[in-house]
C-alpha positions as CSV (number, residue, x, y, z in Angstrom):
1,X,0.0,0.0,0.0
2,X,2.8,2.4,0.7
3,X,3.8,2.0,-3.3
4,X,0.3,2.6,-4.2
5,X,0.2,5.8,-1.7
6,X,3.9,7.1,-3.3
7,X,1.8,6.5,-6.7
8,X,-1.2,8.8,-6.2
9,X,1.0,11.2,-4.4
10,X,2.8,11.2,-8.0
11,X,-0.1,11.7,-9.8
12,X,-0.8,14.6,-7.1
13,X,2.3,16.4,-7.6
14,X,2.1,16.0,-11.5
15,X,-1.4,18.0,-11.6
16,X,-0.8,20.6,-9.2
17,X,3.0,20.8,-11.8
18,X,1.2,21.0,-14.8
19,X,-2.0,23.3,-12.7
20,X,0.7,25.9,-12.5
21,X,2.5,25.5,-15.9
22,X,-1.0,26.1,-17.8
23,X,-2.0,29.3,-15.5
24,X,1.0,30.7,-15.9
25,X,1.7,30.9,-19.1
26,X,1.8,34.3,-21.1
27,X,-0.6,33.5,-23.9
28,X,-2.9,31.0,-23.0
29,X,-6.1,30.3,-25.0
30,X,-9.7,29.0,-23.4
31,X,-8.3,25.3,-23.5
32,X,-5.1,25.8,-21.3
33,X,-7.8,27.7,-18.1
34,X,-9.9,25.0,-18.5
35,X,-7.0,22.3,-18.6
36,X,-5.3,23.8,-15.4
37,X,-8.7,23.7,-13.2
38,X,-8.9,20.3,-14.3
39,X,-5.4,19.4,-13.3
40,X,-6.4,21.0,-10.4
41,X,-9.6,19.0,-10.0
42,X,-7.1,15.8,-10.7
43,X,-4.7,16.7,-7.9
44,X,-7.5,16.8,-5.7
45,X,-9.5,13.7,-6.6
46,X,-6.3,11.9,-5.9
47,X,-5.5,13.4,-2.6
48,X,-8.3,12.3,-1.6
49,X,-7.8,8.9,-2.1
50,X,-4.3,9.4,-0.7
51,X,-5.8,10.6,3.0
52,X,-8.7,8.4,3.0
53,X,-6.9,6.0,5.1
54,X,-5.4,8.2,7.6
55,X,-7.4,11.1,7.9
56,X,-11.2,10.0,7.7
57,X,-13.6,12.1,7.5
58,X,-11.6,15.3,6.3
59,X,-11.2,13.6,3.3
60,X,-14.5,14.3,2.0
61,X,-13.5,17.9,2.5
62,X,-10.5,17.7,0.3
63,X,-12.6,15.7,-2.4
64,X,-15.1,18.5,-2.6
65,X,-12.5,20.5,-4.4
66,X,-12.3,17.1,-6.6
67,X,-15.1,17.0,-8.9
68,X,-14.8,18.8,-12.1
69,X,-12.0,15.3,-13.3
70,X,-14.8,14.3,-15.7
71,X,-16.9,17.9,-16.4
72,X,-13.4,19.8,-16.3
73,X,-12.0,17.4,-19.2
74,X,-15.5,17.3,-21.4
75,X,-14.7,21.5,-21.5
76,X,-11.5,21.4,-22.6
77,X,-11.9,18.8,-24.9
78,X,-14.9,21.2,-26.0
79,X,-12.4,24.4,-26.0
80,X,-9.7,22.5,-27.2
81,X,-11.6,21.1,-30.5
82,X,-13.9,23.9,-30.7
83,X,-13.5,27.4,-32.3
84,X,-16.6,29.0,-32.1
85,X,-18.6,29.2,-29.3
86,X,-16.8,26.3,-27.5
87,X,-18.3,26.7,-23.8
88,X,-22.0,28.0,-23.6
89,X,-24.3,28.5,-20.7
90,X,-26.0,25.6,-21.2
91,X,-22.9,23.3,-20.9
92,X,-22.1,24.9,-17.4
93,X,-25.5,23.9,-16.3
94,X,-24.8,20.5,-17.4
95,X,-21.3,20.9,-15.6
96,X,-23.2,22.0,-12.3
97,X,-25.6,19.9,-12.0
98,X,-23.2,16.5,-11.9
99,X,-20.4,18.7,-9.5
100,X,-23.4,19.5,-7.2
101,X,-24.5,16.2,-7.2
102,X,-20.9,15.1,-6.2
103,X,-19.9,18.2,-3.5
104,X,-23.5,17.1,-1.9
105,X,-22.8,13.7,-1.7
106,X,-19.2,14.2,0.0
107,X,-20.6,16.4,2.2
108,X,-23.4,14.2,3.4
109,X,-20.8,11.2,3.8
110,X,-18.8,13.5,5.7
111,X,-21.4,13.9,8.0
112,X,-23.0,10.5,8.4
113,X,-19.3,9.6,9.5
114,X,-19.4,12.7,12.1
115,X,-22.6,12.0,12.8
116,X,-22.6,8.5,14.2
117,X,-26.1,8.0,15.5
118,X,-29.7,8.7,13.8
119,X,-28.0,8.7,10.6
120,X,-30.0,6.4,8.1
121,X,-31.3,9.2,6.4
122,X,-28.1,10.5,5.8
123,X,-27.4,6.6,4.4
124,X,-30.3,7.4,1.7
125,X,-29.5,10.5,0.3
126,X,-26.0,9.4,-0.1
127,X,-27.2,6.7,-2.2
128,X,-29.9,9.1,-4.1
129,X,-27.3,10.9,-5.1
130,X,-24.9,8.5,-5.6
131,X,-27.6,7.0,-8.3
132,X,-28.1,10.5,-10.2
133,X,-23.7,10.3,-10.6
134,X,-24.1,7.0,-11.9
135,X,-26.5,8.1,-14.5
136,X,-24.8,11.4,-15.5
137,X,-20.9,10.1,-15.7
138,X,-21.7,8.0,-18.5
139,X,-23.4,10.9,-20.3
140,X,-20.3,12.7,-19.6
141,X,-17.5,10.4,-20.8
142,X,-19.4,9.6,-24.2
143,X,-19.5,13.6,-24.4
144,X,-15.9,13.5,-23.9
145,X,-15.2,11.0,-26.6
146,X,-17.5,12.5,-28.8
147,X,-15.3,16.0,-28.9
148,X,-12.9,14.4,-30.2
149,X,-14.6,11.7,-33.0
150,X,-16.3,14.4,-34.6
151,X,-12.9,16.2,-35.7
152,X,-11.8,12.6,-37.4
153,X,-14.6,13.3,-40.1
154,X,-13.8,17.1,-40.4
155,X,-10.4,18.4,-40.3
156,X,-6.6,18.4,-41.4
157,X,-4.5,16.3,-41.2
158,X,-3.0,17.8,-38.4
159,X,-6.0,17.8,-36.0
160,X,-7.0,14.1,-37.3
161,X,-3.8,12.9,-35.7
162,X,-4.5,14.6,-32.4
163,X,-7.8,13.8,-32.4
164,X,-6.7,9.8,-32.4
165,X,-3.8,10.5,-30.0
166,X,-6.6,12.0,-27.4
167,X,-9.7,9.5,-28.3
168,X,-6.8,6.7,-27.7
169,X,-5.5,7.5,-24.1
170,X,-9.2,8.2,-23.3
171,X,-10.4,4.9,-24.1
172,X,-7.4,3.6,-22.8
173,X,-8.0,5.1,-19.4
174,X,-11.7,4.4,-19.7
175,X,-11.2,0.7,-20.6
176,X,-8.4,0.0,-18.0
177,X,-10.3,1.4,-14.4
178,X,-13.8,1.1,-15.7
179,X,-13.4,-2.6,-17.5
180,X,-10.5,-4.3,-16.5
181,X,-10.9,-2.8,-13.0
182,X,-14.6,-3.9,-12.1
183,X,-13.0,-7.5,-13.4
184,X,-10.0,-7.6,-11.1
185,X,-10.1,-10.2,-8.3
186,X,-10.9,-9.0,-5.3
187,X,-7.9,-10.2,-3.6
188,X,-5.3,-8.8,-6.4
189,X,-3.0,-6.6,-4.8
190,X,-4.2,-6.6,-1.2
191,X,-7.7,-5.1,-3.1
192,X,-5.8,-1.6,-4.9
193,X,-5.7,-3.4,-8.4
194,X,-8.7,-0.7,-9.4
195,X,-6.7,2.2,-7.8
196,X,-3.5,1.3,-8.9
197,X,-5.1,1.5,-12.8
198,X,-6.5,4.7,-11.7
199,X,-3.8,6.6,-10.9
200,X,-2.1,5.3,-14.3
201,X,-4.9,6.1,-15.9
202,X,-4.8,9.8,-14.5
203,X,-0.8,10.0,-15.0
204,X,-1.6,8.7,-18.8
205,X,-4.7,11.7,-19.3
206,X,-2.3,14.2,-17.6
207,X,1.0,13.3,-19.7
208,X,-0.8,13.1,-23.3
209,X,-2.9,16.0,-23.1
210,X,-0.3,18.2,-21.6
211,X,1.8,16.8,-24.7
212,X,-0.8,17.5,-27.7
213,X,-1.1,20.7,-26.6
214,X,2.5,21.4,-27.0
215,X,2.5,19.2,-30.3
216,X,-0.3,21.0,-31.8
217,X,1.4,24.2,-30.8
218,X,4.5,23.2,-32.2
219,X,3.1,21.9,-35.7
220,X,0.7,25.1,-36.1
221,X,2.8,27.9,-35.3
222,X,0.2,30.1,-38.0
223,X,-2.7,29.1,-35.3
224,X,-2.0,32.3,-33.3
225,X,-1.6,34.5,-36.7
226,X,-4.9,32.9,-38.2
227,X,-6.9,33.9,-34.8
228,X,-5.2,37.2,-34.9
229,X,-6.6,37.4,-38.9
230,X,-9.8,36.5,-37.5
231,X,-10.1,38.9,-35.1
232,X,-8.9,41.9,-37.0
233,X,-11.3,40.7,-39.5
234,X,-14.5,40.6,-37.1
235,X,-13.5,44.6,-35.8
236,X,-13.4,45.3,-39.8
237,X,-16.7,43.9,-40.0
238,X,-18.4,46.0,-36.8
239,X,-16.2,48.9,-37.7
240,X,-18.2,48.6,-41.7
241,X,-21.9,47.9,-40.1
242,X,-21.2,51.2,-37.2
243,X,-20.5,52.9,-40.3
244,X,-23.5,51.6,-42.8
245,X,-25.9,50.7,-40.8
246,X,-25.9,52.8,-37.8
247,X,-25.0,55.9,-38.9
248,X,-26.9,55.3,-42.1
249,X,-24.4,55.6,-45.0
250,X,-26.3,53.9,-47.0
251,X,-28.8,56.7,-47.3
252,X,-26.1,58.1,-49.4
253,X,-26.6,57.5,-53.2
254,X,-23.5,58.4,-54.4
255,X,-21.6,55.9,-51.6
256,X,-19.0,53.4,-53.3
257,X,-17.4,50.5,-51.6
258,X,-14.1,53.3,-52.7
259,X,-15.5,55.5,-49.3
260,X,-15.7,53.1,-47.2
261,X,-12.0,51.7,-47.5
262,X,-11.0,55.1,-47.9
263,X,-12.7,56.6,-44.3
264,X,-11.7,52.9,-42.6
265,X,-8.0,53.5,-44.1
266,X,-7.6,49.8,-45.7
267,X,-8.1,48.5,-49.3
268,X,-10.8,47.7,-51.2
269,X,-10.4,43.9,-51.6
270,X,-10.8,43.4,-47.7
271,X,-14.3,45.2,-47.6
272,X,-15.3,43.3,-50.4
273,X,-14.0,40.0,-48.5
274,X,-16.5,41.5,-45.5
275,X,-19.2,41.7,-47.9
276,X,-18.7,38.1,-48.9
277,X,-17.7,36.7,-45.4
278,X,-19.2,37.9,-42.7
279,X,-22.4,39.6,-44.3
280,X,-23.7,37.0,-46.6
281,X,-23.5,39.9,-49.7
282,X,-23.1,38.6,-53.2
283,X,-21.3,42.3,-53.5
284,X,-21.0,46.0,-52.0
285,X,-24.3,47.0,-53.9
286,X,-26.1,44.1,-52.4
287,X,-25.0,44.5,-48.9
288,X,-26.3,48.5,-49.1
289,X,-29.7,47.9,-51.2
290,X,-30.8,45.3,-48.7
291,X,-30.8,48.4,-46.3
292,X,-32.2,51.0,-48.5
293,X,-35.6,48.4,-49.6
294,X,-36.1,47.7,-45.8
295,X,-35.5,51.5,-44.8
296,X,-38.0,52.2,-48.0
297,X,-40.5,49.5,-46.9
298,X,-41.0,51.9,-43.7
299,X,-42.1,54.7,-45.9
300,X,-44.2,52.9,-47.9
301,X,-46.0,51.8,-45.4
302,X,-46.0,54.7,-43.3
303,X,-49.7,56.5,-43.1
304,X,-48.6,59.9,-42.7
305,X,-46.5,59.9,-45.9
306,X,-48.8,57.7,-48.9
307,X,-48.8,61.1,-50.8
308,X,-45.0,60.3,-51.2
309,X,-44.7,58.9,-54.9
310,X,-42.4,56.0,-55.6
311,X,-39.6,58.2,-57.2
312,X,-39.6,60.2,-54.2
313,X,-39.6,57.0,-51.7
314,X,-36.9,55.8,-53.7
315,X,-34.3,59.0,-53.8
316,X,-35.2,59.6,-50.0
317,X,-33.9,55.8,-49.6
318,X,-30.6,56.6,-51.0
319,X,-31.7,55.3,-54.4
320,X,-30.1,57.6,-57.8
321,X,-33.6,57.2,-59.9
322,X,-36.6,55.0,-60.1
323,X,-35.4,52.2,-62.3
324,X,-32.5,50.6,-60.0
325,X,-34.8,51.4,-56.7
326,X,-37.9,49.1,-58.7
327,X,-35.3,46.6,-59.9
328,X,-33.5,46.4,-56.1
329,X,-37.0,46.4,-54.5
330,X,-38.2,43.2,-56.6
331,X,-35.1,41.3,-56.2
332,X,-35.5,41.5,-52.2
333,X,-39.1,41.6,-51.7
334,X,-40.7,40.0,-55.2
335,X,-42.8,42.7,-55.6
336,X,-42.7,46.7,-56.8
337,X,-42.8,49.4,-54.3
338,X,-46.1,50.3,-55.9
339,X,-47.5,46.5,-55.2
340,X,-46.1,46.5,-52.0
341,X,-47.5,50.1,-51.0
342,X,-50.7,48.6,-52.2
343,X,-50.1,45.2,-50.1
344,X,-49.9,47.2,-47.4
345,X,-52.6,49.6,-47.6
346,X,-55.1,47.1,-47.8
347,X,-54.1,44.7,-45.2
């Protein structure tokens, strides 16, 4: 037992190492925050199991800080394979619910074992919740293998290959304390054969995560300048809608995709990649007429000015004449300005 105690207090020392490597670092995307609780998380779970011969109850106290192991790695996985939107509300929910269940439950064995009489209630609720873990970890480790089998099917090279490094040493870990474990004899290695594969397990999860995300920062040193592209990009694309939209330049009839690059200070061809990127625009016209018909729609159907003729509607909507304001109007709405006034008057 003493080898198996050295062991866990290994796997201890190795989060809280790699809790600190991943907090400290400089630049650290989503993935590495997320990693370093879980580390954390780790280090905990496994001191736990390291004082829970010698310092019953308090143990329960140290494994309250233990339960994000399976929740912490589902959201990195999520952060580490995920580029938009990686961690929503909904997934911390998901992630509360199953840490509540186990903080609740360590706190209620904690107190049955204080609390040594009148305590068979405390014997239930332990095992109520103990039955709501039991149905959410499974949910949990399939979401964890899932992060990273849907990259096999959808992505480089690159990310393929780290996507079977991780989904190996997962169901590695998973088959080796959750299989082979529950299979051991009971009497195979004075009854720590299941904690013995655990803390491998844990030392396998720690050691190969920490490693692909080194590798993958190693192999994709244009990662950081892509997100960097990206970002500059999306402030381009606000900077172009404040400009259009809210201060309503496209009221302008004269206004050319020219002005735009010229009052923004870049070049043409990156507007024109906004158009087509970010705002769905089959060009610069398209992007402004959309906000001239919908802009003309409200006078049209506005009671106080159906004296207004069409020409007039049109010019006021940033339109030059009649015929491109008719010919924009149909192509977005499939009717006239006339039909639509008409539409709109008699409904």
């Amino acid at each position: 037992m003493e080898l198996l105690n050295l062991a866990q207090l290994f796997v201890v020392l190795l989060s809280l190492t790699l809790t600190v490597i991943h907090f400290r670092l400089r630049e650290k995307h989503l993935f590495h925050f997320v990693f370093a609780i879980f580390c954390a998380s780790t280090a905990m779970y496994n001191a736990q199991k390291l004082t829970s011969n010698f310092w019953a109850p308090y143990d329960h106290l140290i494994g309250i800080l233990g339960v994000f192991t399976a929740s912490g790695y589902w959201l990195f996985a999520r952060a580490f394979f995920r580029k938009s939107s990686p961690i929503n509300r909904h997934h911390l929910i998901f992630v509360g619910l199953l840490s509540a269940c186990l903080i609740f439950r360590h706190l209620v064995l904690f107190s049955e074992k204080v609390w040594l009489a009148n305590s068979s209630w405390l014997s239930t609720l332990a095992n109520i919740l103990g039955e709501i873990v039991a149905i959410l970890y499974p949910g949990m480790l399939i979401l964890i293998f899932w992060e990273g089998y849907r990259v096999l099917h959808s992505a480089t090279s690159i990310q393929r290959k780290i996507a079977s490094i991780y989904l190996s040493s997962f169901v590695f870990c998973v088959v080796s304390v959750m299989i082979v474990g529950s299979t051991l004899p009971a009497d195979f290695l004075a009854g720590a054969g299941r904690d013995w594969l655990s803390a491998f397990a844990f030392t396998v999860i720690l050691t190969s995560t920490h490693g692909l995300i080194y590798f993958r920062q190693q192999v994709n040193p244009k990662e950081k300048v892509a997100d960097s592209a990206v970002q500059e990009e999306n402030l381009l694309a606000s900077k172009i809608q404040l400009l259009i939209v809210t201060e309503k330049r496209f009221l302008e009839p004269k206004l050319r995709v020219g002005d735009i690059a010229r009052e923004l200070d870049v070049p043409e061809y990156l507007v024109r990649t906004i158009m087509l990127n970010h705002f769905n625009a089959k060009n610069f016209n398209h992007y402004i007429n959309q906000f001239r018909v919908e802009y003309a729609k409200d006078l049209l159907s506005a009671s106080d000015k159906r004296d207004w003729s069409v020409m007039v509607v049109g010019i006021e909507s940033g339109f030059g004449s009649v015929a491109p304001f008719t010919r924009a109007f149909k192509e977005f709405t499939g009717l006239t300005p006339g039909q639509y006034r008409k539409q709109q008057l008699d409904s």
